[in-house]
C-alpha positions in Angstrom: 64.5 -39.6 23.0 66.4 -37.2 20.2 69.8 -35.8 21.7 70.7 -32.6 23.5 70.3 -29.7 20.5 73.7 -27.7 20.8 73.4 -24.7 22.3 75.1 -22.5 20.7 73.5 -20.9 17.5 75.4 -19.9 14.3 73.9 -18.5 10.7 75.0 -19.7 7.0 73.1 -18.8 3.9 72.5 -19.5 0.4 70.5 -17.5 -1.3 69.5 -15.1 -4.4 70.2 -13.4 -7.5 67.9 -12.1 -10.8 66.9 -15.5 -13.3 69.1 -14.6 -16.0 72.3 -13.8 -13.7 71.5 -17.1 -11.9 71.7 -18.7 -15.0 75.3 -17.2 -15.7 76.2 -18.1 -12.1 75.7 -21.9 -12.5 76.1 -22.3 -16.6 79.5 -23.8 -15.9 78.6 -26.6 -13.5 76.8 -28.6 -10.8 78.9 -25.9 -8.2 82.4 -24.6 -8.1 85.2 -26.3 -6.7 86.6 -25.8 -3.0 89.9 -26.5 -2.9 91.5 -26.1 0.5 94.7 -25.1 0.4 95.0 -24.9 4.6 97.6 -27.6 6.0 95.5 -29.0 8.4 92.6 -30.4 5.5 95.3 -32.9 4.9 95.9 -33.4 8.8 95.8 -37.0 8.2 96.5 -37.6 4.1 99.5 -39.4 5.3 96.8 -42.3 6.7 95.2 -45.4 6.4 93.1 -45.5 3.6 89.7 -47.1 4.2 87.7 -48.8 1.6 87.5 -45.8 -1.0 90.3 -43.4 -2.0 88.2 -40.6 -1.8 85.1 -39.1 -0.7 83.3 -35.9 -2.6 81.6 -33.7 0.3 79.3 -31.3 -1.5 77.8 -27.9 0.8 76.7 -24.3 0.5 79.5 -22.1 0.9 76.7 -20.4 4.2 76.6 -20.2 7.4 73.8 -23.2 8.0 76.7 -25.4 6.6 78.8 -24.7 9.3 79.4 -28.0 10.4 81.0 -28.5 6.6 82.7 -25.4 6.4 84.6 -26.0 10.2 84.7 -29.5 9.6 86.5 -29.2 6.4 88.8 -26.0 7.5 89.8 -27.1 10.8 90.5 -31.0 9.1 88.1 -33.0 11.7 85.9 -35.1 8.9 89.8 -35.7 6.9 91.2 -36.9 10.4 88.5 -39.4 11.0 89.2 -40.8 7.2 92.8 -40.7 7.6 93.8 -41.6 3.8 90.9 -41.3 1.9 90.7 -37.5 0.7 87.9 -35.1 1.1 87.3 -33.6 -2.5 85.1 -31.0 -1.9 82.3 -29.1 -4.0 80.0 -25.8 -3.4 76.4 -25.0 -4.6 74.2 -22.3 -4.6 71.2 -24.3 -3.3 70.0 -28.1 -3.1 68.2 -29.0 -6.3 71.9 -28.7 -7.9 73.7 -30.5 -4.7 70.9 -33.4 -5.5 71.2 -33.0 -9.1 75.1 -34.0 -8.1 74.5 -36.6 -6.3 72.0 -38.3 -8.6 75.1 -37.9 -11.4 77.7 -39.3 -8.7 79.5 -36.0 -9.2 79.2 -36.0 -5.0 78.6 -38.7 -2.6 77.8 -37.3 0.7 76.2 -33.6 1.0 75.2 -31.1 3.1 71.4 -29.8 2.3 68.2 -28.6 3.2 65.4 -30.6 3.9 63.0 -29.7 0.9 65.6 -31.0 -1.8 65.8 -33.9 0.3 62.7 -34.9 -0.2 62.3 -34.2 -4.0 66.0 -36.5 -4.6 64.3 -39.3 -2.6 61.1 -39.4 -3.7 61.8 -38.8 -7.2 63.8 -42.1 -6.9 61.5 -43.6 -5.4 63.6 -44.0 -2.0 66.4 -45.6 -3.9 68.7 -42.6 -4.2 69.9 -41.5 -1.1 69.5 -41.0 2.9 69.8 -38.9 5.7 71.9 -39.4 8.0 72.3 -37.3 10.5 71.3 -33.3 11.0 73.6 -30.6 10.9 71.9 -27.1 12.1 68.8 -25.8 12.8 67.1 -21.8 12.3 68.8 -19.0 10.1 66.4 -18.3 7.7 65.0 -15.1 7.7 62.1 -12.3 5.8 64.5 -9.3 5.5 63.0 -6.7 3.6 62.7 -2.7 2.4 61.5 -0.8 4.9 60.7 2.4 2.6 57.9 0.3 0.8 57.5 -2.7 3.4 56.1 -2.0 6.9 54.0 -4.8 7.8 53.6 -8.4 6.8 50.3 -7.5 4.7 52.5 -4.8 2.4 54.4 -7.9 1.1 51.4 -8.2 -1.4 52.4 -7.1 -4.8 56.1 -7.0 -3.9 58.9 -8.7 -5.6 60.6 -11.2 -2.8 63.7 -13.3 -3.4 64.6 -17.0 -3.0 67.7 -19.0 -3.7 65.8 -21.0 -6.1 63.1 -23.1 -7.0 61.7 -26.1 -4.6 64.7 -25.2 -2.5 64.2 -25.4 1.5 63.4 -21.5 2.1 61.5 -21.3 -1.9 58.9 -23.7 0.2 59.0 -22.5 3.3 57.8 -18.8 1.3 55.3 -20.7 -0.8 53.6 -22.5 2.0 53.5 -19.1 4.2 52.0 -16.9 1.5 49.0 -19.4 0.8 48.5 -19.3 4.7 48.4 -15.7 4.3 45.2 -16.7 1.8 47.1 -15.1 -0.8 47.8 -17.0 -4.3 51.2 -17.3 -6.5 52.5 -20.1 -9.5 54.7 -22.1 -7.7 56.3 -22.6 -11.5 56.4 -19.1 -12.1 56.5 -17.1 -9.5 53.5 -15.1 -10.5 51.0 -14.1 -8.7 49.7 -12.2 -5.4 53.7 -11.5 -4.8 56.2 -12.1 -7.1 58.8 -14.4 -5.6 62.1 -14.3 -7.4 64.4 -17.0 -7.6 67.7 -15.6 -7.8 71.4 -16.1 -6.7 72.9 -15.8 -3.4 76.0 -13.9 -4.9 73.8 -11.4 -6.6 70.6 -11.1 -4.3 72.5 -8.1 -2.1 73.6 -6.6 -5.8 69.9 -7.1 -7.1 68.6 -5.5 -3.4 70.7 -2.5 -3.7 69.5 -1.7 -7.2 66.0 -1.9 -6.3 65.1 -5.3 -8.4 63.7 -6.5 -5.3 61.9 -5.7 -2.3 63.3 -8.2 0.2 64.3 -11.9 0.1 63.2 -15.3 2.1 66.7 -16.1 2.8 69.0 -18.2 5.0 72.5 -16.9 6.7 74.3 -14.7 6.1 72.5 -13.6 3.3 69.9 -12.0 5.2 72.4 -10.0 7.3 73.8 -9.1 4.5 70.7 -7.1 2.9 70.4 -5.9 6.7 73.8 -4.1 6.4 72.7 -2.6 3.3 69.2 -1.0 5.0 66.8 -3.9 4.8 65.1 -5.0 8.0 64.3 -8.0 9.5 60.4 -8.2 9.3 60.4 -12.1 10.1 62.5 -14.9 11.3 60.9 -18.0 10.8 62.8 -20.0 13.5 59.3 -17.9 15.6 57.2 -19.9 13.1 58.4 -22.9 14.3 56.9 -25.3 17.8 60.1 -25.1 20.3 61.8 -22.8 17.7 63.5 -25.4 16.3 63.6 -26.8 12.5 65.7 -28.4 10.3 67.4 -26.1 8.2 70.5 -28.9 7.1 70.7 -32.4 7.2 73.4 -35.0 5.8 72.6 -37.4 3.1 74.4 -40.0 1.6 74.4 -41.7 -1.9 73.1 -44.7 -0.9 75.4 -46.3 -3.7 77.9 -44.8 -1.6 76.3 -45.9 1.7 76.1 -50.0 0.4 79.8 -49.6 -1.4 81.7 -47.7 1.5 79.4 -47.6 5.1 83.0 -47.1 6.4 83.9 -43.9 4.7 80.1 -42.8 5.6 80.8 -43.6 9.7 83.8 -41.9 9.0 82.6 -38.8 7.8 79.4 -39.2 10.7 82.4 -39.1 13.2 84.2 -36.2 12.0 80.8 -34.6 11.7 80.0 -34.9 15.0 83.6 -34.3 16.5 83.1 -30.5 14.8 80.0 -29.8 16.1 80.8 -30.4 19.6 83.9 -28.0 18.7 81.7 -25.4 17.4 79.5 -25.4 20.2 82.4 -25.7 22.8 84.8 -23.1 20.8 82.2 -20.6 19.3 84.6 -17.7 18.6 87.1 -19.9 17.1 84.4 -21.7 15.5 82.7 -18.4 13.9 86.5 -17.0 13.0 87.0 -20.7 11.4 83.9 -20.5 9.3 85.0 -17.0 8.4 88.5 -17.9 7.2 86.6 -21.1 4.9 84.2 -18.6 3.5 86.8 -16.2 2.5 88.5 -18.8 0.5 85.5 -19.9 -1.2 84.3 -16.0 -1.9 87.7 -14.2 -1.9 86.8 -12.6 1.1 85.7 -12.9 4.7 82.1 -11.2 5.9 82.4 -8.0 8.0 81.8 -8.2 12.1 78.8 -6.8 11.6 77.0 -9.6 9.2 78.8 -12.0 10.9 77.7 -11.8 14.4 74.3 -11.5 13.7 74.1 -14.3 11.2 76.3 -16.8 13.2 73.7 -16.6 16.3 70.9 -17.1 14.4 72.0 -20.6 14.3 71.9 -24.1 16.0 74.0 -26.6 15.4 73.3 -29.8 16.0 73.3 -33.8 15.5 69.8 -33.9 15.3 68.0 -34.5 12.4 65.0 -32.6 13.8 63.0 -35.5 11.8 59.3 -34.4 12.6 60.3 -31.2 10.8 60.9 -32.8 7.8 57.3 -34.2 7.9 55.7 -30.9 8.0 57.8 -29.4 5.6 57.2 -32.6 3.2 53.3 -31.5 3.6 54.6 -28.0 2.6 55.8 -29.0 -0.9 52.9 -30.7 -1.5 50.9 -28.3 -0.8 52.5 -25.8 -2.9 51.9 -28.2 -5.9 55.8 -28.8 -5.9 55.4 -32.8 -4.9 52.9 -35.2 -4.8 52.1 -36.9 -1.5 55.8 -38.7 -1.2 56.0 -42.5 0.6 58.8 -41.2 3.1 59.0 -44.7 5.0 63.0 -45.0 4.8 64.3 -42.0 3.8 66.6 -42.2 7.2 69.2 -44.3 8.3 70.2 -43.0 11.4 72.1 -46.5 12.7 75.5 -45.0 11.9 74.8 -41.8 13.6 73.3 -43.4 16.5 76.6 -45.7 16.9 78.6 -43.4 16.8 76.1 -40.8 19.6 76.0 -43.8 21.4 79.5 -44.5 22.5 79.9 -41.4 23.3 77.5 -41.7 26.1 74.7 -39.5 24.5 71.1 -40.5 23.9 70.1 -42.0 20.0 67.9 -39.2 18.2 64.6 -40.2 16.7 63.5 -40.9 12.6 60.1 -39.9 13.5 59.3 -43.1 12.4 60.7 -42.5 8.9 63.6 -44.8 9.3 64.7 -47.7 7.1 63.3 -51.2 8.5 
């Protein structure tokens, strides 16, 4: 049976910004570096090395990456790899984090499902595998309430995503054809206009009017909130149990066959921080704070903060039946053709590791490798 979700719920985001600023955003990279300069990254530099020097962590610099930004902050994934060095790396959303991985710029990332799928399917299961879960919820409709009231006003509106095929872009897709409505999935055209844009530049693009609300994760969404918007959806209520995947782990599985001890490793210090976050969620929330400040140059207000960071689970699980139904999502969007999903988890490390610990194994849905 899948293990105890943590209790405690948190918010991350990654969202938005108008196509040609998005373009400027990202011109210079895969994602921008995340150097941490906080003494306690390097808690265990000093260590045994196992069988790589490094490791290259990729994750959103949001709230629904919490486990990655605590993790990383508060130096639980570097203690567990003693001397082998986290190098770390931020994106905007997942098709870049897989585009990454797929170049070796990363080995293991933090993600949402949807890209998960697309990476593994496009290489034909030979590219990478989840490995654990990470958090659960905080994705949100925020939107204007001057020209929104109701769900049905969204028609003819201009709504944001972070980007193309990414996690909440689907989620949006699959929830305006259930609305019988019709929109490109290429273009964004059609019945409403969704917008790909930027996370750093979706508030900015709000503000000015360019858009009418976004399909966003944490603290994005809080973010438009503080600036007027309203929350006219939260799609954890979309959801049986209220529960879906919103991050996952996945490995290289280059990586995994070259270094399975670097990947248990990082599976332990994974773990270790969650139960932190959910035993310490102050200090958790504060520690997420001070790791986005570094990455953005400052920390969020109280007021975006709180809301965001409960809108969250964390958790080990990999909330695998999710996946399925949000694999059917992207096909049904036109996004992906029907994808042969048999292996795309390896939860045996994970499941290790949960195991000694007393805790029950969490399920694959039947999607695990054989």
């Amino acid at each position: 049976m899948p293990a105890p979700r943590s209790t405690v719920r948190r918010g991350l985001a990654a969202v938005a910004a108008l196509p040609l600023l998005a373009v400027a955003a990202t011109a210079c990279g895969y994602g921008s570096e995340a150097k941490d300069d906080d003494p306690k990254a390097n808690v265990s530099a000093g260590g045994k090395k196992l069988s790589s020097d490094t490791v290259k962590i990729g994750y959103f610099p949001n709230l629904t990456h919490a486990t990655a930004l605590v993790g990383i902050q508060e130096g639980t994934i570097q203690k567990e790899l003693g001397g082998t060095e986290v190098e770390s790396t931020t994106f905007n959303a997942g098709p870049s984090e897989i585009e990454a991985l797929n170049a070796g710029s990363i080995d293991i990332g933090f993600i949402g499902p949807s890209p998960s799928i697309n990476g593994y399917s496009k290489s034909q299961g030979k590219g990478l595998r989840i490995i654990s879960g990470s958090a659960s919820g905080g994705v949100k409709l925020v939107v204007n309430p001057k020209k929104i009231k109701t769900l049905d006003d969204l028609k003819g509106k201009k709504i944001a995503t972070p980007q193309l095929g990414n996690t909440q872009d689907v989620a949006f897709l699959n929830w305006i054809s259930e609305k019988g409505w019709k929109v490109d999935a290429q273009s964004g055209k059609g019945d409403v206009s969704v917008v790909r844009s930027d996370n750093k530049v979706t508030p900015d693009a709000y503000r000015s009017g360019d858009l009418d609300g976004a399909w966003v994760p944490e603290p994005t969404a809080s973010k438009l909130v503080s600036q007027g918007a309203k929350v006219l959806l939260n799609e954890t209520d979309l959801w049986p149990d209220k529960k879906f995947v919103i991050t996952n782990i996945i490995v290289s599985q280059k990586f995994l066959d070259e270094h399975p001890d670097v990947v248990e490793a990082v599976l332990k210090g994974s773990v270790a921080t969650n139960k932190w976050i959910n035993a310490n969620p102050d200090e958790a929330k504060a520690s997420a704070n001070k790791a986005l400040e570094k990455l953005s140059g400052k920390p969020l207000a109280p007021e975006i903060l709180d809301p965001a960071w409960e809108s969250i689970e964390i958790t080990d699980d990999p909330l695998a039946e999710t996946l399925k139904t949000q694999a059917g999502y992207s096909v049904k969007s036109g996004l992906l053709k029907e994808p042969d999903l048999q292996g795309i988890y390896d939860l045996g490390p994970l499941n290790k590791i949960l195991k000694a610990e007393g805790r029950p194994e969490v399920t694959d849905a039947g999607l695990g490798v054989k």
